[in-house]
Rosetta silent file (secondary structure, phi, psi, omega in degrees, C-alpha in Angstrom):
SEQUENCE: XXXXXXXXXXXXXXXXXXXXXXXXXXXXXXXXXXXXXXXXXXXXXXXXXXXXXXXXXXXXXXXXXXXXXXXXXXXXXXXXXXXXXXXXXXXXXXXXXX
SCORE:     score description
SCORE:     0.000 S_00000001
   1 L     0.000  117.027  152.911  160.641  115.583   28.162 S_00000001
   2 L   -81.524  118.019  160.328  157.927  112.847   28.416 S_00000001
   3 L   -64.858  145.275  161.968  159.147  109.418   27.655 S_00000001
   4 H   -23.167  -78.488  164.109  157.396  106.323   27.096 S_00000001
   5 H    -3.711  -59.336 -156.110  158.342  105.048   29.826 S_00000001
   6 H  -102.181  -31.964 -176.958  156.614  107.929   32.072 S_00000001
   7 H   -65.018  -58.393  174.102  153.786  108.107   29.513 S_00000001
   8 H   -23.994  -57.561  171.707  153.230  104.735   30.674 S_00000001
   9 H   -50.284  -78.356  171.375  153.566  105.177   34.290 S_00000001
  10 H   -30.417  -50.673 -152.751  150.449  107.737   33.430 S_00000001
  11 H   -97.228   -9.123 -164.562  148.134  105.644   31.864 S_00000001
  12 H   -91.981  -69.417  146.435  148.756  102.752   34.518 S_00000001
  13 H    21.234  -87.575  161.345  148.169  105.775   36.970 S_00000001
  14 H    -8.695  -75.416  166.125  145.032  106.127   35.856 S_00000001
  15 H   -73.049  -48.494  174.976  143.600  102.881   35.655 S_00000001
  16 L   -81.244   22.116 -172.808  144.527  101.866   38.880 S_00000001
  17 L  -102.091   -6.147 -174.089  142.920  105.223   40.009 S_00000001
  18 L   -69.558  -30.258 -170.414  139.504  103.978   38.346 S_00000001
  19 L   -90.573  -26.713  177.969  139.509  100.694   40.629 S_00000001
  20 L   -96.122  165.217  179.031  139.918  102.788   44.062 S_00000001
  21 L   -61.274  -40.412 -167.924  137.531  104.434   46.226 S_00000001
  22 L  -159.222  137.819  158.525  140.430  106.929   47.380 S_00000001
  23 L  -119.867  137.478  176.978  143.694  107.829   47.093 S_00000001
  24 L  -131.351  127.596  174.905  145.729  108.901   49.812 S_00000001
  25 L  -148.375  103.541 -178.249  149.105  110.231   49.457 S_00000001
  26 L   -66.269  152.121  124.225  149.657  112.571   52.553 S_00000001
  27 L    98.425   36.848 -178.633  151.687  115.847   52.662 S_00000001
  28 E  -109.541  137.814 -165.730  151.967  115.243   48.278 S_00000001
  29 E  -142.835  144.308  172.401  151.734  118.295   46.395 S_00000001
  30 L   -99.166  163.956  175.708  152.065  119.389   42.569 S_00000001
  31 L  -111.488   78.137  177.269  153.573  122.050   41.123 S_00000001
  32 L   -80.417  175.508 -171.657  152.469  123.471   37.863 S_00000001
  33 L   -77.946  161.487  152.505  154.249  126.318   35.927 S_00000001
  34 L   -67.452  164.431 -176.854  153.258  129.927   36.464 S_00000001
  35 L  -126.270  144.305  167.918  151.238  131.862   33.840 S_00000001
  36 L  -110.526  135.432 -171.375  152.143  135.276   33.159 S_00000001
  37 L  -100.268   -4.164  179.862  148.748  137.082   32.862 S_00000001
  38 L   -77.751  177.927 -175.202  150.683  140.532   32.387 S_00000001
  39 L  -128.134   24.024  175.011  151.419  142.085   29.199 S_00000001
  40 L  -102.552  103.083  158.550  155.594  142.046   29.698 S_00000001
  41 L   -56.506   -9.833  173.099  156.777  139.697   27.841 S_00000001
  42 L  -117.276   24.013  151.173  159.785  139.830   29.353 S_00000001
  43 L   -80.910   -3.573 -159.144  158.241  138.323   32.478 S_00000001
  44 L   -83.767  -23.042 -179.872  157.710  135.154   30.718 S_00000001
  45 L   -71.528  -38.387  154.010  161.243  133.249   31.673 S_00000001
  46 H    -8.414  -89.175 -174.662  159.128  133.931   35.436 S_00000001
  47 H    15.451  -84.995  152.982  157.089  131.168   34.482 S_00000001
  48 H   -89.043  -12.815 -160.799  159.353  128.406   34.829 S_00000001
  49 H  -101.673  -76.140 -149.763  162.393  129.965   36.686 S_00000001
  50 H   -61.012  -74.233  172.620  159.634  130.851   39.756 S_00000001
  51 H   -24.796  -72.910  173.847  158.282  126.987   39.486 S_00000001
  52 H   -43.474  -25.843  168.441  161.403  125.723   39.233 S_00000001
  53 H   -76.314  -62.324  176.674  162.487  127.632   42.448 S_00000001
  54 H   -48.938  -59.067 -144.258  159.444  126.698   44.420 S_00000001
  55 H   -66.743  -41.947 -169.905  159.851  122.993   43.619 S_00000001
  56 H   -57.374  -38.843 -171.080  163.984  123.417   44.470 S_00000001
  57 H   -62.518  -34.841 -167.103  162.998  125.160   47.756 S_00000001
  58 H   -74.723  -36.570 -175.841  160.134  122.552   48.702 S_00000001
  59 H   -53.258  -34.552 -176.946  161.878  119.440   47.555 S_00000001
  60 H   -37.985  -51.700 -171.503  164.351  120.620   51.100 S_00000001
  61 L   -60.359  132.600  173.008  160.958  119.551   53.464 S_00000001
  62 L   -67.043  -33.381  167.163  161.162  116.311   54.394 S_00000001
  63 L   -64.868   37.678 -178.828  157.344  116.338   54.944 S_00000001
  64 L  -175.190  122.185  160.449  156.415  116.609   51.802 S_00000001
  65 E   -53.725  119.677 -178.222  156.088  114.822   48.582 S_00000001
  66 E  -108.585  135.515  150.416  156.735  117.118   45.154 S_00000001
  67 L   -49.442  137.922  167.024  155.247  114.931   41.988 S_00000001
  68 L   -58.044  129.346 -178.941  158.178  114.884   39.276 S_00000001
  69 H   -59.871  -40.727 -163.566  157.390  117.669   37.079 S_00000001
  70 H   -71.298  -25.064 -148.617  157.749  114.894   33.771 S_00000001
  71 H   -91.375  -34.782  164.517  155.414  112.566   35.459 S_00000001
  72 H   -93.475    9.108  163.666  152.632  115.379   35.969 S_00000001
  73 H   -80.655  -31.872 -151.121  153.089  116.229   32.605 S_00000001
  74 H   -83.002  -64.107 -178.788  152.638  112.854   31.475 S_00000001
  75 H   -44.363  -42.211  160.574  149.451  112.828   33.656 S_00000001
  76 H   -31.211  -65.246  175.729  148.279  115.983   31.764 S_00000001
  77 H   -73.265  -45.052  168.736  148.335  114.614   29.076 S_00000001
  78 H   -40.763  -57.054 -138.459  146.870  111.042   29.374 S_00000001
  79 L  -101.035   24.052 -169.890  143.586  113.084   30.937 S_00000001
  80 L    42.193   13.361 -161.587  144.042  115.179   27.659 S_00000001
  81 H   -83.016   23.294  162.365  143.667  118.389   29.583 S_00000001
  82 H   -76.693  -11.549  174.487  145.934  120.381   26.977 S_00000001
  83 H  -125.048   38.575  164.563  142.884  120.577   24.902 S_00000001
  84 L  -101.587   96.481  162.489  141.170  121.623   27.919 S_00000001
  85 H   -48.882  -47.486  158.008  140.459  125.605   28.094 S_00000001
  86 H   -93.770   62.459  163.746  140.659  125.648   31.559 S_00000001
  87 H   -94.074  -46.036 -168.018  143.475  123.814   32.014 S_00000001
  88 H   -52.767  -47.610 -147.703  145.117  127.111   30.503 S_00000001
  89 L  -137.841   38.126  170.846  143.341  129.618   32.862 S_00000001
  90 H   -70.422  -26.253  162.641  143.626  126.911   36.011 S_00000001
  91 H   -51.849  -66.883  172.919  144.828  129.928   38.330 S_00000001
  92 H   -40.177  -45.998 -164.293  141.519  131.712   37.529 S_00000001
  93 H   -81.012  -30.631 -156.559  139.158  128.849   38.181 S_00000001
  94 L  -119.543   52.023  157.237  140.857  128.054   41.735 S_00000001
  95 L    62.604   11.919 -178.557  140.915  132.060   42.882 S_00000001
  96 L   -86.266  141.446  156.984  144.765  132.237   42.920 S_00000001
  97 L  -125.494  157.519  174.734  146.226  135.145   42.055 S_00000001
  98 L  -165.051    0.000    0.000  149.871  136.764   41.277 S_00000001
């Protein structure tokens, strides 16, 4: 659940990403949820259960940064992109498939 707190965090986020040239945060990687694009409905606990795996498995590398799932949520939202259509169909737009 996003908190204030982390809502916060976002919007500060943000702002200080408007004043740099670049951000660099090596080896940092997000995770979003899977979408099931299938018509089994009882693929859908997939979703999160596969996301939730990947993140447990990744968090293990030491080389590598996962963003907090609440915190890229948070980020989500601040940039409004839930009332984005592709936000929805973000597999599609970057060629991934599954």
């Amino acid at each position: 659940m996003v908190t204030e707190e982390v809502r916060s965090w976002a919007k500060e986020a943000l702002e200080q990403e408007k004043a740099l040239k670049t951000i660099s945060a090596p080896n940092t990687v997000a995770i979003l949820y899977f979408y099931n694009k299938t018509e089994w409905s009882n693929l859908d606990l997939l979703q999160k259960g596969l996301t939730i795996m990947l993140i447990t498995d990744l968090s293990k590398v030491e080389e590598i940064q996962i963003v907090e799932r609440v915190k890229l949520q948070a980020l989500v939202e601040e940039l409004d992109l839930l009332n984005d259509l592709n936000f929805h169909h973000y597999p599609d737009s970057c060629g991934f498939s599954y």
